[in-house]
N, C-alpha and C positions, 0 to 999 in steps of 0.2 A: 341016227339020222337027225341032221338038225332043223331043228324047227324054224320056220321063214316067217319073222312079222313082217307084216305090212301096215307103214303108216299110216292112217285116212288122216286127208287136209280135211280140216276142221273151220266149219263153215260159223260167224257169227257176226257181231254186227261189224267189227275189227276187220274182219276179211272183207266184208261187204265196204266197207268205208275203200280201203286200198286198190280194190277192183274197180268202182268207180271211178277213183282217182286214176288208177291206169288209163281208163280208155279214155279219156277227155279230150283227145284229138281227134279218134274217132267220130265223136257224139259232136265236136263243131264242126266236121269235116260234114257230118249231115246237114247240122244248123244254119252252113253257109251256102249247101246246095238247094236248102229249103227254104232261103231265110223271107221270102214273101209269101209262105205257104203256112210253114208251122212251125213255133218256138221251140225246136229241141230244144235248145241250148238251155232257155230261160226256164224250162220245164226240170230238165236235170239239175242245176245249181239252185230251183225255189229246193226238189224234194235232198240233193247234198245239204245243203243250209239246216232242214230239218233232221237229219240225218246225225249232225255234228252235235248239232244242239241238245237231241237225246242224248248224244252220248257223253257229251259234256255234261249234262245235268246228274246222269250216273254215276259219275267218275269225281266230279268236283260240285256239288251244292255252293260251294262260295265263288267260284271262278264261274258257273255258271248264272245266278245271280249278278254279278258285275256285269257281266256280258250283256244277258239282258237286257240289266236294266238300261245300260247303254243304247242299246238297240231298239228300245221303246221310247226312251226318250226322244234318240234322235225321228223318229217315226213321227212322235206327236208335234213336234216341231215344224215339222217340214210339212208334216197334214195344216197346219193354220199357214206358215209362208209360202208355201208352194203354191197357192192358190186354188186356180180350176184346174190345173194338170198334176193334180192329188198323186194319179197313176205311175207315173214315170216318177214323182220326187219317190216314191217309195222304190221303184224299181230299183232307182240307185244306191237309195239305201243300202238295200240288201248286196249288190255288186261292193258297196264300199266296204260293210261288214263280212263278207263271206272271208276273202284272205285274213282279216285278223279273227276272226272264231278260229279259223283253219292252224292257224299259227298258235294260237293258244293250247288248241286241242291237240295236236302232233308233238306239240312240247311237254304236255301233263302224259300223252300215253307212251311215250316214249322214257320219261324219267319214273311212272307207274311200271313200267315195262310189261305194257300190254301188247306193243306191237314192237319189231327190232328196228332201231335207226338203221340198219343196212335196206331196210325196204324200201327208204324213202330213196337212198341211194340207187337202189333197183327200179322204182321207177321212173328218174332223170335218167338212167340209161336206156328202157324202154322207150320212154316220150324221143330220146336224140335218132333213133330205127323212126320208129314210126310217124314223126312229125315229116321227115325228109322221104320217106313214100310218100306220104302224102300230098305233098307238094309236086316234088316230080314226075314222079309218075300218069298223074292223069294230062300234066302240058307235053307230055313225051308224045300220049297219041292224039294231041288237037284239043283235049276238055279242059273245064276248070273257069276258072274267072282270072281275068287279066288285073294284074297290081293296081295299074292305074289307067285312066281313059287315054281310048288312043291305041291298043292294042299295047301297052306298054307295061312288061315285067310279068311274071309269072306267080299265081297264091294258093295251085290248086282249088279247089273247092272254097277254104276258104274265106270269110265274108271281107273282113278287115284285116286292110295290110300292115296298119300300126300294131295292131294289136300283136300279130301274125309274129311280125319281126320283133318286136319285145321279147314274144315265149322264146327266137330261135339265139333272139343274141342273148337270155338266159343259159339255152342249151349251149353254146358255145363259149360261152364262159366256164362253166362246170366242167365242158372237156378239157380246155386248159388248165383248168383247176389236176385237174384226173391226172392229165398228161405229166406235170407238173409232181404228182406225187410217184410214180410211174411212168415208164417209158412204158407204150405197148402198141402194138402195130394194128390192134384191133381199133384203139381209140383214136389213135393217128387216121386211120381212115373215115370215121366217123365225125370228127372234127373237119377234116376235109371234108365230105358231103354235106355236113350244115352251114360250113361257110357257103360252097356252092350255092344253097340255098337262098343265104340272105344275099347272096352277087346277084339271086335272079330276080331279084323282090325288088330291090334296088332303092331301098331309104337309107339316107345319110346314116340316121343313128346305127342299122346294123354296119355298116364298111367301119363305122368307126369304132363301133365294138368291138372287130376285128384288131383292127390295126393297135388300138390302144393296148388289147390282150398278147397279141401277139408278141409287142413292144414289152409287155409286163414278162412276159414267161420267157423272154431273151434277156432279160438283162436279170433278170431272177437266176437262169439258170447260169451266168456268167458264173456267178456266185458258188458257185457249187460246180467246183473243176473237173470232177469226173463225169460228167455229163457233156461235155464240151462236143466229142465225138458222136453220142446222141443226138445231141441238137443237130447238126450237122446232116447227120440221118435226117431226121426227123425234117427240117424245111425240104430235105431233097424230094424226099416223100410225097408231103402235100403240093410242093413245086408239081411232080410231076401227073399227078392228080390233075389238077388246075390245068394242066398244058392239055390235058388231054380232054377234059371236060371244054374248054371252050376250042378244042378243032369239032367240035359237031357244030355242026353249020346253026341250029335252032337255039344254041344257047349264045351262039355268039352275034347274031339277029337282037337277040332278049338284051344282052348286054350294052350294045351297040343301043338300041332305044333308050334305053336309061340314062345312056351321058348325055345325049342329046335332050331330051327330057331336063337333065340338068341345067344344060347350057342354055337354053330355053327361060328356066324358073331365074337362072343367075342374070340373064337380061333384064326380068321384069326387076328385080329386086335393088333395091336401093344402096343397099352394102352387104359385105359379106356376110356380117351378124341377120343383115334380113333374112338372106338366101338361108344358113343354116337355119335358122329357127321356123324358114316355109311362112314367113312374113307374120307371123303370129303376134309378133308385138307391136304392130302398127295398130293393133286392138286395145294396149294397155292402157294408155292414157284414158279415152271416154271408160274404160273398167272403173280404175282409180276412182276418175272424177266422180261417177255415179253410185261407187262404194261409201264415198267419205260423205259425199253430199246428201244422201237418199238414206240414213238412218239404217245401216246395213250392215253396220260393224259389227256389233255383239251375234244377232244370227243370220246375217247374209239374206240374198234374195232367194234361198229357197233353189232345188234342183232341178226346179221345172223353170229356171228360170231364164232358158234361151229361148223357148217354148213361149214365154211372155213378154218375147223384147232385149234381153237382158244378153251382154257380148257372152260367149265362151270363147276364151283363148287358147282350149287344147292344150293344156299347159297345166297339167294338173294337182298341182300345189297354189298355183293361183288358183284355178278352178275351185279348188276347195275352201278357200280363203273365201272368197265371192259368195258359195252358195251357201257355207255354213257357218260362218262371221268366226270371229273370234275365238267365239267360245269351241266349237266344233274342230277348228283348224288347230288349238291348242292339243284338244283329247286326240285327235289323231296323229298330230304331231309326235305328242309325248310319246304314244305306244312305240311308232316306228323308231323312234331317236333310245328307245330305252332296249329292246330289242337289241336293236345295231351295238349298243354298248355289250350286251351278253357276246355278241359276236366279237367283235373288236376285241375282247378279251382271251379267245379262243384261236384266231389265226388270220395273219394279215392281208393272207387270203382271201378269207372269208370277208373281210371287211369292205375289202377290193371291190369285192362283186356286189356290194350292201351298197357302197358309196354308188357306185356308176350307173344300179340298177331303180333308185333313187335321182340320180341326178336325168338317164331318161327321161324318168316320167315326169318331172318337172321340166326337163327340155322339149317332149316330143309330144307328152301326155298320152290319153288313151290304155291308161293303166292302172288310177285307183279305182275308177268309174266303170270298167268293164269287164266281163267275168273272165274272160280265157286269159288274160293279162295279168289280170289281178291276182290268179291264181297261182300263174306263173313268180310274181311276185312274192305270196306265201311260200313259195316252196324254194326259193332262192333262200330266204331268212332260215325257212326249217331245215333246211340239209349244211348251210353255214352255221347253223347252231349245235349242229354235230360234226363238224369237221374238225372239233380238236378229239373228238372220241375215235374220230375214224381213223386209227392206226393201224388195225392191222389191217393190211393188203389186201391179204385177201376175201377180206369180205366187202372188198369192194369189188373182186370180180369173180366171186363166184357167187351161186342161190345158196 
């Protein structure tokens, strides 16, 4: 008779790190139905923050060190520039540091091999299911918060749309990524529901996500001629997805408010460059001038510094330039620019999605400064940092 093990999953801080990271749709999806009641959000990413931080002090004494002391410095800094809104320049801090601790610490346990780079894999496919119930599903029966005022676009629960649409045009880059190394009719349809998703949201930057990726993984796949019939499939596919999602009468209400909404913002705006960038840089000029003139270059006016007067242009490479001079816009620069080179290295794929998801948040902002975005950012880097490892198939579609 043969003897039957059974495995027990083996609980530690490693499982508890990856579980958290799973649900983080969940836990904003509360944060945004509560967001004038109680900080989920900012509660779970203070006690992640400390979470990583143990574990990086475990695992690495010299990388946790650097970190650190980075994070203290920038702290002290911002405690004497930031003024009297002490509270918020810290908040940000942390929002700024969480994706690079995060990206640090996934890259040391994953080359320590504490945890498998197909996890990280495993949870961008989870997040692409669960981000797109959660959006649709509660505007299906009347809940949720509308995109923007006016009854206009659909976010689920929840709070912020920029941010919202960053994580989903993440998610839909990675499926073309997916698609792109495989054909499968499971991720075809998945790719299909998240675009749905950002059609329903209805910000420039996600349609252009779309169209750009879409544009990459056709002419990518040109290249590679036995796929040609695939392809073929495959638009037929999402095509007939899309036909069918917008004959329901509520999505095509939702969609119809959004061009108009555009066509709207495209009157007020002064040129095309206005309208794309949501007139943002009709703020740069007084930035500049009160940058250069107001002794603000080496450490900026500090992150509480709309809170005192000071422009934010949403635009968050300038943002950062502004609030932490020079000196700060350099060390944050470096990390993400040195990063991208590991990537760039590894697949031009990956790079792809490095440049565009970078150049976002310089065009739309709402991504170094905020936690669900920002996160979404780290995990872009970290699963592009293993996509030349990720060869074999199937551990990308199976546990």
């Amino acid at each position: 008779m043969k003897k039957i093990v059974v495995k027990r999953l083996r609980f530690n801080v490693y499982t508890i790190l990856l579980a958290l990271l799973l649900i983080m749709p969940i836990v904003d999806t509360i944060s945004g139905a509560l967001h004038d009641m109680v900080p989920v959000g900012q509660v779970y990413r203070f006690f992640l923050l400390i979470l990583m931080l143990v574990i990086l002090a475990q695992n690495s004494q010299k990388k946790f060190a650097i970190v650190s002391t980075m994070l203290l410095l920038f702290t002290i800094l911002q405690t004497v520039v930031s003024g009297v809104d002490i509270f918020n320049g810290v908040k940000d801090i942390i929002k700024l540091f969480t994706p690079i601790i995060m990206i640090v610490l996934m890259e040391l346990l994953i080359i320590e091999k504490k945890i498998k780079d197909a996890y990280i894999f495993r949870i961008m496919d989870a997040w692409s299911v669960i981000y797109p119930i959660l959006i649709i599903t509660p505007g299906l029966f009347g809940y949720g918060i509308n995109a923007y005022d006016g009854n206009v676009g659909w976010k689920g629960f929840f709070y912020a749309v920029n941010e919202i649409s960053f994580i989903m045009s993440g998610l839909v880059m990675y499926l073309f990524w997916k698609l792109h190394k495989e054909i499968n009719i499971g991720t075809l349809v998945l790719l299909a529901i998240n675009c749905i998703c950002i059609a329903l949201m209805g910000t420039k930057t996600g349609y252009a996500t779309i169209i750009l990726f879409a544009g990459i993984f056709f002419i990518d796949s040109i290249f590679e001629k036995k796929y040609t019939k695939k392809i073929r499939v495959c638009m037929l596919i999402i095509l007939v997805i899309f036909m069918c999602a917008l004959g329901y009468t509520k999505i095509q209400n939702v969609t119809a408010s959004i061009f108009e909404r555009w066509q709207y913002q495209k009157g007020l705006s002064h040129s095309t460059v206005d309208f794309l960038f949501s007139m943002r840089l009709r703020r740069l000029e007084d930035a500049i001038s009160i940058f250069v003139n107001g002794f603000y270059l080496l450490l900026g006016w500090g992150f509480a510094g709309e809170a005192n007067g000071f422009p934010n242009m949403e635009m968050d490479f300038l943002d950062l330039l502004f609030r932490t001079g020079l000196v700060g816009f350099c060390i944050v620069c470096m990390f993400y620019v040195r990063k991208f080179c590991d990537v760039s290295k590894k697949s031009l794929w990956g790079a792809l999605i490095i440049i565009w998801s970078i150049a976002l948040s310089f065009g739309a902002g709402h991504v170094l400064f905020y936690g669900q975005s920002g996160m979404m950012l780290a995990f872009n880097y970290i699963y592009t940092l293993n996509i030349g490892e990720a060869r074999d198939k199937r551990a990308l579609y199976t546990l």
